[in-house]
C-alpha positions in Angstrom: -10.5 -5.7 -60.8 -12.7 -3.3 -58.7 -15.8 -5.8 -59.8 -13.8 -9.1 -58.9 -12.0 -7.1 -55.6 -15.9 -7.0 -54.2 -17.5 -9.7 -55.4 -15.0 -11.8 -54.4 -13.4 -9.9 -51.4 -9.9 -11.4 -51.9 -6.6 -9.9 -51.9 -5.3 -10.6 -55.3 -8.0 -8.4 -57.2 -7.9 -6.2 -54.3 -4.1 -5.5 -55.0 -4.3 -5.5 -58.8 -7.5 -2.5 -58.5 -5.3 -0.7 -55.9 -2.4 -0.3 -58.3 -4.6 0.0 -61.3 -5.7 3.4 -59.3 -2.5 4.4 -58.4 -1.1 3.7 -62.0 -4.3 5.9 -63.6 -3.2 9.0 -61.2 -0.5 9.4 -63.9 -2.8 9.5 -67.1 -1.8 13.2 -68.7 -4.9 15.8 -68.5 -6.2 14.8 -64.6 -8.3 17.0 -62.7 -6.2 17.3 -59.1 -8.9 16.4 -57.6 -9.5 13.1 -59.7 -5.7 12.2 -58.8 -6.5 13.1 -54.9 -9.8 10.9 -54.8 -7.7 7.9 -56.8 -4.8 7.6 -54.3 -7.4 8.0 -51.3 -9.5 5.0 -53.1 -6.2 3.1 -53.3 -5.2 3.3 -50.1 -9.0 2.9 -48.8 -8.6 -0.6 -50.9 -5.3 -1.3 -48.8 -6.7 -0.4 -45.5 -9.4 -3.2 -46.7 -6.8 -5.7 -47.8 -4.7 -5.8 -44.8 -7.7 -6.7 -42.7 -8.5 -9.3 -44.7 -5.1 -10.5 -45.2 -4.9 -10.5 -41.2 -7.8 -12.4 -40.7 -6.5 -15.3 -43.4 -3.3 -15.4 -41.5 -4.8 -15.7 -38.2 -6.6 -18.7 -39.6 -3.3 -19.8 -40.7 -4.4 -19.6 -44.7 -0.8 -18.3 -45.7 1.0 -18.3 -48.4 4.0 -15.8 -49.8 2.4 -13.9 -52.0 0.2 -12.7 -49.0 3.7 -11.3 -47.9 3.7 -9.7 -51.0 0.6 -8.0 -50.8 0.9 -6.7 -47.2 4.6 -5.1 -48.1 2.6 -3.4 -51.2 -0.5 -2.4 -49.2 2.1 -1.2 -45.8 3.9 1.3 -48.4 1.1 2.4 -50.5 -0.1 3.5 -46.5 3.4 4.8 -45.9 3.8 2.0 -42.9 7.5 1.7 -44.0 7.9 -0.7 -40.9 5.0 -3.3 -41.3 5.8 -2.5 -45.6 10.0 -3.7 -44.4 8.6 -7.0 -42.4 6.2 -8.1 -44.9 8.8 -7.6 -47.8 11.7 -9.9 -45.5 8.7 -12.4 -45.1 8.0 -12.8 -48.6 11.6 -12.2 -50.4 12.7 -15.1 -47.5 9.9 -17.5 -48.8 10.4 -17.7 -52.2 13.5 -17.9 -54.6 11.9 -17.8 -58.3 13.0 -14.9 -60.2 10.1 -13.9 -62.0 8.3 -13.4 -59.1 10.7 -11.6 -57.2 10.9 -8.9 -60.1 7.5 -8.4 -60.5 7.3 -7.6 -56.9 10.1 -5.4 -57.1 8.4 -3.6 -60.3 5.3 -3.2 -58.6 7.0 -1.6 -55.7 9.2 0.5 -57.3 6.0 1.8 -59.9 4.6 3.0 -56.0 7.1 4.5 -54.6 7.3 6.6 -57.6 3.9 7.3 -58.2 3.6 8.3 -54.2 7.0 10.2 -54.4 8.5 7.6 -51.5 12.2 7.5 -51.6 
């Protein structure tokens, strides 16, 4: 993901590295430091992600899962507003199941891994 997140500079493998960092924090037999350097390269990937996703939107290139995306980059920052707006936005444009609960799996594997309530 981190090879397709810069060759291709997009959002999707942007996401999919961010939470392949945050899930490898919790690999047993980490150096602290190794789990302090993943979840600052995670949220370094987020910072990068919303500013591309803001750019596509002001071009008017949007599409739900975008919503997604911000909500999961906004928490993994600890923005719970701009992380509660993007959720409404994408839980309000789409109604397929699946999707919804991967979303919600994805953000509940965050929160626990960043200890958010």
């Amino acid at each position: 993901y981190k090879k397709g997140f810069i060759i291709k500079n997009d959002y999707y493998n942007g996401e999919n590295y961010s939470n392949c960092l945050l899930l490898k924090t919790q690999k047993p037999d980490l150096e602290v430091d190794e789990i302090e350097y993943l979840k600052f390269e995670s949220k370094k990937v987020c910072s990068e992600i919303i500013s591309l996703l803001e750019e596509n939107i002001r071009d008017n290139e949007i599409n739900y899962w975008m919503y997604a995306t911000l909500a999961t980059c906004y928490l993994c920052l600890k923005d719970e507003k701009n992380y509660q707006k993007y959720e409404a936005e994408f839980l309000a444009n789409t109604t397929i199941e699946w999707e919804i609960e991967t979303y919600k799996n994805t953000i509940a594997d965050t929160k626990k891994i960043l200890m958010i309530e």
